[in-house]
Structure formats: C-alpha cells, structure tokens
DOGU-898795 format. One record per residue (C-alpha): x, y, z; residue in one letter; residue number from 0. Coordinates in Angstrom, 3 decimals. Each point is the difference from the previous one (the first is absolute). Layout:
+----------+----------+----------+----+-----+
!     east !    north !       up ! aa !   i !
+----------+----------+----------+----+-----+
!        X !        Y !        Z !  a ! NUM !
...
+----------+----------+----------+----+-----+
! end
This chain:
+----------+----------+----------+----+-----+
!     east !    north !       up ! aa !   i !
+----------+----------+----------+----+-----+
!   14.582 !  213.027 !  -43.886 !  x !   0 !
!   -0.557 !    1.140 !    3.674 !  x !   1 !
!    2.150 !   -1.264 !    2.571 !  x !   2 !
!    1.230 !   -3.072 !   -1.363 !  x !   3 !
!    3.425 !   -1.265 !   -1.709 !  x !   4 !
!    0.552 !   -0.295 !   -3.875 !  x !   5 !
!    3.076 !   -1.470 !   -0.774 !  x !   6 !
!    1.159 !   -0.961 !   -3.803 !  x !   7 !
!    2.953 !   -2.570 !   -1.069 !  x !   8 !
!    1.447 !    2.876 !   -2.813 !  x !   9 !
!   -0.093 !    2.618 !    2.975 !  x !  10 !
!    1.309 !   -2.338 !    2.801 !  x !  11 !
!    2.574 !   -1.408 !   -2.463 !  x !  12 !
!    1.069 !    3.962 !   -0.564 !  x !  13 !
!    0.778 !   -0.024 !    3.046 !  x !  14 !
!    2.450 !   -2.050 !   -0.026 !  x !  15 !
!    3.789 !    1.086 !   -0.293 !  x !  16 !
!    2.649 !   -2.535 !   -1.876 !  x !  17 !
!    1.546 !   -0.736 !    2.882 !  x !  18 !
!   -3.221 !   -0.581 !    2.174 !  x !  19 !
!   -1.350 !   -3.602 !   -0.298 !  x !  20 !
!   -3.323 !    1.578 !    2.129 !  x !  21 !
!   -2.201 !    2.931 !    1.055 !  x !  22 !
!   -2.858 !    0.133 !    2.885 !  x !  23 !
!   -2.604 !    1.818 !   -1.613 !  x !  24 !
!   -2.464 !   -0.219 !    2.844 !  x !  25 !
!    0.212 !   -0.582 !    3.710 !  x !  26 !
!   -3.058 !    0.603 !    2.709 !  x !  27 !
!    1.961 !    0.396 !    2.639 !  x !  28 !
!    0.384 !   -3.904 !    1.382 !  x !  29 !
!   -2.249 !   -2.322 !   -1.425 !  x !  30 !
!    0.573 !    0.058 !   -3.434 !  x !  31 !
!    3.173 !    1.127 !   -2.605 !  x !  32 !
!   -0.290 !   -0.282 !   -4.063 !  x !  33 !
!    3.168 !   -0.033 !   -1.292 !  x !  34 !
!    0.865 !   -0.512 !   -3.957 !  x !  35 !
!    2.629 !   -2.923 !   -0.371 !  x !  36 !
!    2.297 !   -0.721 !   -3.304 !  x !  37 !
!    2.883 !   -1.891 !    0.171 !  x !  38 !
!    3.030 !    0.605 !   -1.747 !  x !  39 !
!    2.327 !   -2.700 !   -0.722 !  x !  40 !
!   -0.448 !   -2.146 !    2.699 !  x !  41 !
!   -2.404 !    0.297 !    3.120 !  x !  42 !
!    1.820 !   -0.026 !    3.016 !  x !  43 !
!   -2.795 !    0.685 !    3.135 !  x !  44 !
!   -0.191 !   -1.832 !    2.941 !  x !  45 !
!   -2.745 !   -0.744 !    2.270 !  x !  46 !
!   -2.484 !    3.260 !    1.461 !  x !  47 !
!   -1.379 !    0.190 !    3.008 !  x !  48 !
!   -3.759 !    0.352 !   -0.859 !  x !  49 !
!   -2.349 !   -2.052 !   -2.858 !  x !  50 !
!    0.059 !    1.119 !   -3.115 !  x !  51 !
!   -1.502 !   -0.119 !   -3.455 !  x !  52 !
!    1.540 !   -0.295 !   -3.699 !  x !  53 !
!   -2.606 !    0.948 !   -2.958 !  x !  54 !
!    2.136 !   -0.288 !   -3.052 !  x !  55 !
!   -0.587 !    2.628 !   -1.869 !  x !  56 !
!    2.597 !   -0.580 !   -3.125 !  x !  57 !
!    2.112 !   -2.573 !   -1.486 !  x !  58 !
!    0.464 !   -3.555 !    1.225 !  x !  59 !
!    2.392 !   -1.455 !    2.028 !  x !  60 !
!    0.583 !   -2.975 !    2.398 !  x !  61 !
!   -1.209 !    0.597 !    3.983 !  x !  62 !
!    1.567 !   -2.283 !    3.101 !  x !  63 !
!   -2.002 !    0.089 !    3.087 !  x !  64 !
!    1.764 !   -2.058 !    2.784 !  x !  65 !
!    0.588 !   -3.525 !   -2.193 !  x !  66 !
!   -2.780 !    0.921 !   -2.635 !  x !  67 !
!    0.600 !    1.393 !   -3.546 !  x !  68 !
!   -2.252 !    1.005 !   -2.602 !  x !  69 !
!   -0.110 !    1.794 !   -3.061 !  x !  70 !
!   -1.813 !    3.738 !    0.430 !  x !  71 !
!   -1.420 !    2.120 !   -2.819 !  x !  72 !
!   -2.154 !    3.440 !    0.038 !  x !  73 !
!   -3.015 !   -0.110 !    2.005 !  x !  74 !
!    1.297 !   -2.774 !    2.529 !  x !  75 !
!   -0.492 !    0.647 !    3.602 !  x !  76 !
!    2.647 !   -1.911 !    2.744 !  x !  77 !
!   -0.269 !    0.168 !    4.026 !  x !  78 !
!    3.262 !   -0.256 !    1.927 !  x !  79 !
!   -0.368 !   -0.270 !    3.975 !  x !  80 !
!    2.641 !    2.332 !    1.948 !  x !  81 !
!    3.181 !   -1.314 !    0.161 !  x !  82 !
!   -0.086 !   -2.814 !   -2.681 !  x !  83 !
!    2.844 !   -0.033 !   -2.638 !  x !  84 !
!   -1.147 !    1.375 !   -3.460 !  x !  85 !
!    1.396 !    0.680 !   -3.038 !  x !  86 !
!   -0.486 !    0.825 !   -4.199 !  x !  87 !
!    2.283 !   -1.445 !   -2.904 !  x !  88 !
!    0.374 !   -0.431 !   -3.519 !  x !  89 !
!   -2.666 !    3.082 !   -0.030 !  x !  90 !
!   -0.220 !    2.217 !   -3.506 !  x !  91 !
!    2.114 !    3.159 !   -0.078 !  x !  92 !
!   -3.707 !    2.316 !    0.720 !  x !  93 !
!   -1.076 !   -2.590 !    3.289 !  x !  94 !
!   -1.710 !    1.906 !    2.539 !  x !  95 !
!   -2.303 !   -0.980 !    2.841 !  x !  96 !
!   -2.371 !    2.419 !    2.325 !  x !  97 !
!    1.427 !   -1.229 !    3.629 !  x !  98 !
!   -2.942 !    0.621 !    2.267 !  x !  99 !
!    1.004 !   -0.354 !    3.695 !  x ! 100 !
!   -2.395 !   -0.133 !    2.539 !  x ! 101 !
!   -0.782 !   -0.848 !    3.875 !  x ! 102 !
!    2.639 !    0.412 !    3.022 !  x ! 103 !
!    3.421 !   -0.420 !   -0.447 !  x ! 104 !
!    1.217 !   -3.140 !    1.994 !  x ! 105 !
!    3.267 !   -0.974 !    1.413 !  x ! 106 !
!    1.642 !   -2.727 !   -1.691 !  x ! 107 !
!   -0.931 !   -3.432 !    1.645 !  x ! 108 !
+----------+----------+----------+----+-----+
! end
C-alpha cells in the first residue's frame, strides 16, 4: 500500500502496555488523531476538546453520552460533540473502541 495508513486491532492492541488504558496510533498533524481505547476496570475520561468517534471494535459494554445510554457491541459507531460528558461501563474484560478525533480543538463553552 502506497502512502496510506493500515492499522490492525491485534497490532494496535500490542501496543498497548498493562498499565496504559490507550495508544495514538496515528495523528496528521491537527485535523485528525486515531487512538486505540480499552478500558480497564472502570472508565474514568472526561470531556475532550474536539468531536470524536467510537467504532467498537470488541466486546460489549454500556455507553453514556450526556443523559443517553445504550448498549454497544462490535461494529457500532457513536459521535460525541467536544466537550460533552461520556463514558463506558459494565464493558467485557477485552472492550476496546478505535477513538477517531477529528476537526479543531475548541475551548470549552
């Protein structure tokens, strides 16, 4: 593949040390960051300052967005605006998510 990105779950989750909960695999210098995203024990993030996306990529789990929860399984894509509350729970031991960020970074309202 010429010029372009290839990114796997077994390599991205390789990556990823026991005591690191993520790892930005790609970044384009602004406008967009892909990160790999597995929660251990309990997800404690708080808001970001630019729009992101979830893609679940394994396991299942439970997703809040602002006042909204729903149940999330492999191949389930969520949007979360900058600076809205977010959070997993009651996810499977091997959860993970591709976090796709993208767009300007915005101060907090």
């Amino acid at each position: 593949m010429s010029g372009g990105v290839h990114l796997t779950l077994d390599a991205a989750l390789a990556q990823l040390a026991p005591e690191r909960r993520q790892v930005t695999l790609f970044e384009d210098g602004g406008d967009a960051t892909v990160e790999l995203f597995q929660p251990r024990g309990y997800d404690g993030q708080g808001t970001h300052d630019r729009d992101e996306f979830y893609l679940i990529a394994a396991g299942r789990g439970r997703f809040t967005c602002g006042d909204e929860t729903r149940e999330v399984g492999p191949g389930d894509m969520l949007q979360v605006p900058a600076h809205v509350a977010h959070r997993f729970d009651h996810f499977d031991p091997g959860f993970a998510a591709w976090v796709i960020y993208y767009g300007p970074r915005r101060p907090a309202p």
